[in-house]
N, C-alpha and C positions, 0 to 999 in steps of 0.2 A: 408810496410816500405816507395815507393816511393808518396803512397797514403798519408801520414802520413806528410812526409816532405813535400809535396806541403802543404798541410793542415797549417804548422807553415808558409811558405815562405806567400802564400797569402789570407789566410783565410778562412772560411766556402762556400760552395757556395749559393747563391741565387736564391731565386723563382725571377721566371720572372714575379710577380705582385710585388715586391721591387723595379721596376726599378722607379720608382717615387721619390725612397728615394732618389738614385746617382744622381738626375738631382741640380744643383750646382746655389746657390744662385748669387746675382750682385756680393756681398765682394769675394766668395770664385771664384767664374769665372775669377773676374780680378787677382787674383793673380794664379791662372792656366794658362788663355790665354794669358797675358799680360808679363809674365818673361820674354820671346826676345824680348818685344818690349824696356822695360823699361830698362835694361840690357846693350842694346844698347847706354845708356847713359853714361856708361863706357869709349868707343872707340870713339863715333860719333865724336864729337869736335877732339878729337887727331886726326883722321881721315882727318878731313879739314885744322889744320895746318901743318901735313908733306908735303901734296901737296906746300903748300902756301909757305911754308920756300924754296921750289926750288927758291924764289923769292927775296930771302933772309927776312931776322927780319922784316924789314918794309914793308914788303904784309902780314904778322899778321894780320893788320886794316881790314883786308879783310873777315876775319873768322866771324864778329858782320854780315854785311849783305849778306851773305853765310847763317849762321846760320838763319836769316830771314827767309832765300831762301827756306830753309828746314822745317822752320815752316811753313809756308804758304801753302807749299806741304802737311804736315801733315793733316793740317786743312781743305785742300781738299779731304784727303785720309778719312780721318774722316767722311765729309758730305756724300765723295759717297758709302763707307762703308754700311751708316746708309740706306743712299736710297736703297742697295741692301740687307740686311738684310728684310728690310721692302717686298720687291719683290717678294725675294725666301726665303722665311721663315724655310723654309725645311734645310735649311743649304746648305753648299758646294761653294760656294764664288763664286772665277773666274771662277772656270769649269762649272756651272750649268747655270752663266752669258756668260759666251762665248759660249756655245752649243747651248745654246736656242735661242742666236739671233746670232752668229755669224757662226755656223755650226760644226757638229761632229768634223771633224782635228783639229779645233780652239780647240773647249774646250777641245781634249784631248793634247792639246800643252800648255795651261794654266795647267791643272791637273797632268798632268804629270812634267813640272817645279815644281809644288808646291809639288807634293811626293820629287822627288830629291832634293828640299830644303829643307825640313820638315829632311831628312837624312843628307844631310850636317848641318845643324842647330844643331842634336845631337854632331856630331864630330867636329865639329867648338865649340862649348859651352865647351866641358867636356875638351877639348884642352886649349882653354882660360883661364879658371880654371883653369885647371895642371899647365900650366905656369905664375896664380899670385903666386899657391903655391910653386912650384919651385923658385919662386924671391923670394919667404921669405926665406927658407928653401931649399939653391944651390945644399945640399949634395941628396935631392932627385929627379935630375934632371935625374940620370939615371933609373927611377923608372918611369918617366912621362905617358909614354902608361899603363903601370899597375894602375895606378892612375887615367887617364882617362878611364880604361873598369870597375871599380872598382864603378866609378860615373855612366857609363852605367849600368851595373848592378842590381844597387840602385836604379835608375828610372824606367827601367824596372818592377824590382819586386812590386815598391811602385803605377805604376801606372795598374800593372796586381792586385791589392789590391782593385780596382776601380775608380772612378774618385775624389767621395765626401771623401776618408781617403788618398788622396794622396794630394789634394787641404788644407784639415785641418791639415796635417804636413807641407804642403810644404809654406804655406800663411805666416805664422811668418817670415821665413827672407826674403820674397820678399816683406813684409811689413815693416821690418825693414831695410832695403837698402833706402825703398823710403823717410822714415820719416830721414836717417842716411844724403840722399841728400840732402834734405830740408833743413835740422839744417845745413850742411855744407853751404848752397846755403845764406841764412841768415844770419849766422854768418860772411860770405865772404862778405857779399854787407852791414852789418854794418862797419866790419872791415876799407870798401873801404874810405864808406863818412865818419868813423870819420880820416880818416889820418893813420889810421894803418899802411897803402900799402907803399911803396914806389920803384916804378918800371919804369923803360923807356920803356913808353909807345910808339907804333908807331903810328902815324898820317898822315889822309888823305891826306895832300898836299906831302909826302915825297911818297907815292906808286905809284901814276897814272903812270908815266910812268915807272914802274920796273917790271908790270904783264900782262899777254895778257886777252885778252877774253879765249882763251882755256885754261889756266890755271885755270880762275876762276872759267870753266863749268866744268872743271876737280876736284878741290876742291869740288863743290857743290856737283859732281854724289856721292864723298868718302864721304861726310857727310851722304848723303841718304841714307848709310846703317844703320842711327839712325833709319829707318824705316821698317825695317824687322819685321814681327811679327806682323805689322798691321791688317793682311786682316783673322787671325788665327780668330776671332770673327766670321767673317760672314761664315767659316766655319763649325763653331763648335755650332748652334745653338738649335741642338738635345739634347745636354748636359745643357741646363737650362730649372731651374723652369718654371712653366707657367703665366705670358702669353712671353712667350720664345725668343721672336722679342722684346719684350717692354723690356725684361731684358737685352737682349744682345744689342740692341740699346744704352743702358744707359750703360753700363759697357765698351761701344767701347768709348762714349764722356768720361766718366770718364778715359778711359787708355789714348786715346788722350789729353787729360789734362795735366795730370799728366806726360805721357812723353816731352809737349812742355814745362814746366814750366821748368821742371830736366834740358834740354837739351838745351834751352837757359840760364838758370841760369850759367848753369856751364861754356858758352860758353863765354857771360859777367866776368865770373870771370876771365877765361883765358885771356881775352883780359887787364881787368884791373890790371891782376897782372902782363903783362908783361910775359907771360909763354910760351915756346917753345918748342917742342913735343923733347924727351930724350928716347935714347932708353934702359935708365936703369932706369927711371922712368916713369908713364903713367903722363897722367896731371891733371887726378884727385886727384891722389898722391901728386905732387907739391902744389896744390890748397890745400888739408887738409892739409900738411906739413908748409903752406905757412900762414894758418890761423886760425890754433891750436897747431904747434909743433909737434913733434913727440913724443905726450903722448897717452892716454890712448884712448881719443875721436880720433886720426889719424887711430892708427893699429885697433881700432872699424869699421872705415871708409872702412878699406882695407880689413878685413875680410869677412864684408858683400857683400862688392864687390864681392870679389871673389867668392864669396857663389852663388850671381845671376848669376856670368857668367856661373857657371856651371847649376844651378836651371833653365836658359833659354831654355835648353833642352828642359825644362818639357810643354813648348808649343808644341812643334811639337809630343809627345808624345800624347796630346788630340786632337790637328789637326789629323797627319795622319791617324789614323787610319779611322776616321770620310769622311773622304775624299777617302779614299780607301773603305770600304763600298760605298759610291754613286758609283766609279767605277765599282766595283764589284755587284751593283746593273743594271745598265748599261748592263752587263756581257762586258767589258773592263780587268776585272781584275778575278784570280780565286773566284769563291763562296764563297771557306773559309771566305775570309774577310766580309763576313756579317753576321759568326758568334760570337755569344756572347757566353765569355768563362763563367765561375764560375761564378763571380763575376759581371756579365755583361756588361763587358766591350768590345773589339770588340779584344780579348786577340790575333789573329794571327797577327793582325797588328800592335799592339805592341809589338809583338817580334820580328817582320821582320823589324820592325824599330832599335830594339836594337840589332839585328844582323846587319844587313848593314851598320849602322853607327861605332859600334864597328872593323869592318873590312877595314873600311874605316881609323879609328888611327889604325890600323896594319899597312896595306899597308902602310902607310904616317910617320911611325914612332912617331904618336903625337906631328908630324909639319904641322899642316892642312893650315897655314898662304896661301901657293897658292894657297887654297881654297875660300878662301872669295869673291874674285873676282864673282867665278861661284857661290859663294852663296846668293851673291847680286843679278848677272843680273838672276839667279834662281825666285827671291822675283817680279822684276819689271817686266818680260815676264808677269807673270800672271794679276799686278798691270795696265797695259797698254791694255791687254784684257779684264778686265774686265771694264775701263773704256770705251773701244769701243765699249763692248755690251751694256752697259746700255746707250749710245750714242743713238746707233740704236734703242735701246727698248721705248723711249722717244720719237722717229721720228717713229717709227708704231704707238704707244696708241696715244701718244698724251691725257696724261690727262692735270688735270686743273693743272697748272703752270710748265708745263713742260720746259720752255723756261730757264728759269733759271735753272733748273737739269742739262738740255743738257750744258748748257754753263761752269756748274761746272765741269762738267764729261770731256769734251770737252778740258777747261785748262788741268785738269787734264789726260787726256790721253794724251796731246801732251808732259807733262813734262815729264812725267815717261816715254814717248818712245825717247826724248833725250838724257835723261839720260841711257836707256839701250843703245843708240847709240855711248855714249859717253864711255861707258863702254867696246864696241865692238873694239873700235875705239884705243884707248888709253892702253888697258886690253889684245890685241886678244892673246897673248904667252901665256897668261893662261887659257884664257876662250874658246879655237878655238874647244876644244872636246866638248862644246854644241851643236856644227854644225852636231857633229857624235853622238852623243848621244841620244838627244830627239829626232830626227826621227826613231831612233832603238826604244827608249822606245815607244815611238807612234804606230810604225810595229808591237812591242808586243801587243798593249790594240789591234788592230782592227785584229791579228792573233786569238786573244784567243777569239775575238764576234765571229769571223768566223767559232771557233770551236765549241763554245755551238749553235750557229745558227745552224749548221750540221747535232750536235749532234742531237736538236729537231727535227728537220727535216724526222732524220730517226726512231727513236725513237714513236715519234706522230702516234697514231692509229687512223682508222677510227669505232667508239663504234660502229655505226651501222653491221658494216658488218666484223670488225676482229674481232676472236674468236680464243682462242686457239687451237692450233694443238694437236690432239689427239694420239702421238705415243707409241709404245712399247719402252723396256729400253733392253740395251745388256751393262752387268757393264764388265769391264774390271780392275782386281786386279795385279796388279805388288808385286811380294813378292821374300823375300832373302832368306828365309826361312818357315819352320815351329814351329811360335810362337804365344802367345799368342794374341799380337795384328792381326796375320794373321788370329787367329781364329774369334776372332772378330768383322774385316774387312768383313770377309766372310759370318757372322751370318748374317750381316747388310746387308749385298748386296741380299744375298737371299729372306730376307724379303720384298724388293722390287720387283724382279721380279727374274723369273728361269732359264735366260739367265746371266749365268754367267760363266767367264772364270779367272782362274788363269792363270799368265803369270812368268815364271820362267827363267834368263838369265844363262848357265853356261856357264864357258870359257875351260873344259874340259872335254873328256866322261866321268871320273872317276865321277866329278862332279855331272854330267846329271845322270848317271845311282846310285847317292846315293840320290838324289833327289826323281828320281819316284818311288825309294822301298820303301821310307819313305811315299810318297803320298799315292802311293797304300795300306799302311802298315793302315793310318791315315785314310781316305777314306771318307773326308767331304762333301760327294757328289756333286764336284764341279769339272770341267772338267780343267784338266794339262795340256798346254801351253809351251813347252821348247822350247826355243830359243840358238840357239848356236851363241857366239861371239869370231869368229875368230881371233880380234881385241882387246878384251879384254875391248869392251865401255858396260855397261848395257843400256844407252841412245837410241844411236842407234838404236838399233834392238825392244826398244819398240816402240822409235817412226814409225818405220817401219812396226811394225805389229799393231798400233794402226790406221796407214793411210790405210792399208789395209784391218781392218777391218772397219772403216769408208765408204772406197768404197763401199763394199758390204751390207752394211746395211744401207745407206743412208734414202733410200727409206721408211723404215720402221721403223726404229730403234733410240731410239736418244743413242750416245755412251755415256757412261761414265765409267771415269778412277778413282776410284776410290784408292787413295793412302794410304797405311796402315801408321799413322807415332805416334812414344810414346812419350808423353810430359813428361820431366825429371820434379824434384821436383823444384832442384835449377835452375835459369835463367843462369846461367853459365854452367851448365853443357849440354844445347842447342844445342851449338859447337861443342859437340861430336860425335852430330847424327844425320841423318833425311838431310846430304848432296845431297844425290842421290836424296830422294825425292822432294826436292827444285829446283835442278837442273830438274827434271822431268817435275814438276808445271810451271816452267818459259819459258821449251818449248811448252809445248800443248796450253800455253794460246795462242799463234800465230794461233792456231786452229780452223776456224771458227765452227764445229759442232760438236766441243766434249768438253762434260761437266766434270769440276775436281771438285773431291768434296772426303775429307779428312776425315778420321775417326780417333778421336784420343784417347791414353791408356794413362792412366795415370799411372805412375811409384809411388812408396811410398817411397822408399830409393834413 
């Protein structure tokens, strides 16, 4: 049955010679990797003018070269994007750039942001969602967390589906958002030049002295969350066709594109229609309201919006997991994660993503808003690393024109770490558990190398000279009875060897003395064992008499306990039995030289 239902939830499984089929073209990549970035064009611009209105109406004028400000960033994030795509081809972005030239802490202090953003990213998006659809539709606003785990869920299952049938559902409305901005972005800047507009506009000579410098650096940092989702490319380079650099190279300019056109477009219209950031409307609402009505192309506008913000998700869905395998390659992170489920996908790390993000709107009620903060300076920690490795990596090679890279990279790292400063700075009430955070998740990744290091360590044989240990067996049977599976138990241990003992607990003589008539009566030629419990524990007294027989046969003997236990029909009716020998199993395993090993009956009714 549960074999059955996974089967409809996410499909047939796959040979590992199909994985060729799920590697994901330029068209279907960008609309995979790209949904947070382009998404972002939602918020970005509102983003920059609530700062700016602290300034009042006329620090507006300010949003047009703000919005530059961020282009420009982009355009840098873009080139060094491509230059590190092109480097470590392998995938894995800032952690694989910061390790290798800035040193193990670094890159697990970039890798480790980018997992905890990749989970904020899920609850932050399915949250944003819930609440356009709560604005259409108020009476569902006490529904919102259900609404958000409902959209995790969906992602989940569609990207445990694989990567190529979740990219060719999911590609239609992150295509249709972008073509829906376009036509708005167009129809808005003919509107403008024929006279359509008519808005008081503010103007440069009325702001200069109404705004500071930190205002402005402050406005910029809140725009540059138009740029989350950037660096999800240079992670996920595993996940395309071959030649897999050349693809994702092109699908990183083409998402850079495509997000600077959306996000200055929309940012020019704001400016020229005179639009103020409302907290019962976005601005992009304004803007299609503003230059279609509230017909049929507006609530088109709104739907697919909200469609992206939640579909943004579906980035960090093909990041993380991607990114937690290199960890997990590393051994940083458990093994699981570099396997491939069914469908072969890297299925433990996307569900540990759609678990901890979905806990994340528990805890938070499905108001993640004082999350954004940590979800941005999350994005720029790794953004500002990996420009610093590829700094350094250009000043060891020193290939041909490397002068110009470094200088790219160089802008580039000094922006993205003002920006996280300015973030630190202006943000710290909300963002100060970063400081207690990534150094915990960091103690995690180099506790758990330290484990499998160990592990190998003891583990690792020398072929030439270790050989297995040649001992005798002395099986040790715990029984409550004489029944069927006892007889069983018994057959089996004998067959092994002729050192065997039954071991019998009663808690009174009556007990004891109806025990040995029946033995004696039965006479499976296997030696009787009573233990009496004063106390009335059966636990005890075996573990007592299994350390004592460990002592004395150490030398010789390897022990084993071997436990009688009946597997019922139905999985419910599990609970009813086989307590004691669970509890039995949980203590010996603390045991270093005795061996548990279960023989089991199977029931038919």
């Amino acid at each position: 049955m549960v074999g059955k239902f996974k089967r409809l939830l996410i499909g047939r499984p796959m040979k590992s010679a199909e994985i060729e089929g799920e590697k994901l073209n330029k068209l279907k990549a960008l609309a995979v990797l790209s949904s947070d970035a382009l998404s972002s064009v939602a918020y970005g611009t509102e983003q920059i003018l609530i700062v700016l209105m602290a300034a009042g109406f006329t620090a507006l004028w300010y949003s047009v070269p703000i919005s530059l400000g961020v282009l420009g960033l982009l355009l840098i994030l873009i080139l060094s994007y491509r230059q590190t795509i092109f480097a470590y081809p392998t995938g894995g972005g800032a952690y694989i750039v910061a390790k290798n030239n800035l040193g193990v802490h670094t890159g697990l202090l970039a890798g480790g942001s980018l997992l905890v953003d990749y989970i904020l990213t899920v609850a932050v998006s399915s949250s944003a969602g819930t609440d356009a659809i709560t604005s259409a539709f108020p009476s569902l606003h006490d529904h919102r967390v259900l609404i958000s785990l409902t959209m995790i869920l969906f992602l989940t299952i569609m990207n445990l589906r694989g990567i190529t049938e979740s990219a060719s559902v999911l590609a239609l409305p992150v295509y249709l958002f972008v073509v829906s901005i376009f036509v708005l972005i167009i129809s808005g800047v003919v509107k403008y030049f024929t006279g359509g507009v008519h808005a008081a506009v503010p103007e440069m000579s009325t702001t200069v002295s109404n705004i500071s410098l930190f205002l402005i650096l402050k406005a910029f940092s809140s725009g540059c969350s138009a740029l989350t989702g950037v660096e999800a490319v240079s992670n996920a380079i595993p996940n395309f066709k071959k030649p897999a650099e050349r693809n994702a190279a092109a699908t990183l300019v083409m998402m850079g594109t495509i997000l600077g056109a959306m996000f200055i477009g929309i940012s020019l219209l704001a400016y020229w229609y005179g639009i103020a950031p409302s907290e019962k409307e976005t601005v992009v609402s304004q803007i299609a309201n503003a230059t279609f009505g509230r017909g049929f192309i507006y609530y088109f506008i709104q739907g697919v919006t909200a469609l992206i913000l939640f579909l943004a998700a579906n980035t960090a869905y093909s990041a993380f997991p991607l990114l937690a395998f290199m960890l997990a390659k590393d051994k940083f992170m458990p093994r699981m994660f570099m396997v491939r489920g069914d469908r072969l996908g890297f299925s433990n790390g996307i569900i540990n993503l759609g678990v901890l993000s979905a806990l994340l709107v528990i805890v938070f009620n499905g108001d993640t808003e004082n999350l954004i903060p940590l979800y941005a300076l999350g994005v720029f920690i790794p953004f500002t690393l990996s420009q610093l490795g590829m700094m350094v990596r250009w000043i060891k090679l020193k290939p041909s024109g490397w002068l110009g890279r470094f200088i790219v990279n160089t802008i580039g790292m000094l922006t993205t770490l003002t920006i996280s400063l300015i973030f630190v700075f202006t943000k710290f009430s909300q963002i100060w558990m970063v400081f207690f955070f990534l150094p915990f998740v960091i103690f995690i990744f180099i506790q758990t190398k330290r484990h499998y290091e160990n592990t190998a360590d003891q583990l690792r044989i020398d072929l030439a000279r270790d050989k297995p240990l040649i001992k005798g067996n002395t099986i040790v049977v715990p029984i409550a009875g004489i029944t069927q599976v006892v007889k069983q138990s018994l057959g089996y241990a004998k067959s092994v060897t002729d050192n065997v003992v039954a071991v019998y607990v009663g808690f009174n003589d009556e007990e004891i003395e109806r025990m040995e008539k029946k033995w004696e009566e039965w006479d499976p030629g296997v030696r009787l064992i009573v233990l009496r419990s004063s106390y009335r524990s059966i636990i005890r007294p075996l573990i007592k008499f299994v350390d004592t027989v460990e002592w004395k046969t150490a030398e010789t003997d390897h022990i084993t306990v071997l436990i009688p236990q009946f597997i019922t029909k139905h999985w419910w009716q599990h609970i009813l039995h086989n307590q004691t020998s669970l509890l039995l199993r949980a203590y010996l395993f603390n045991r270093k030289d005795v061996v548990i090993a279960t023989v089991p009956y199977h029931l038919n009714k």
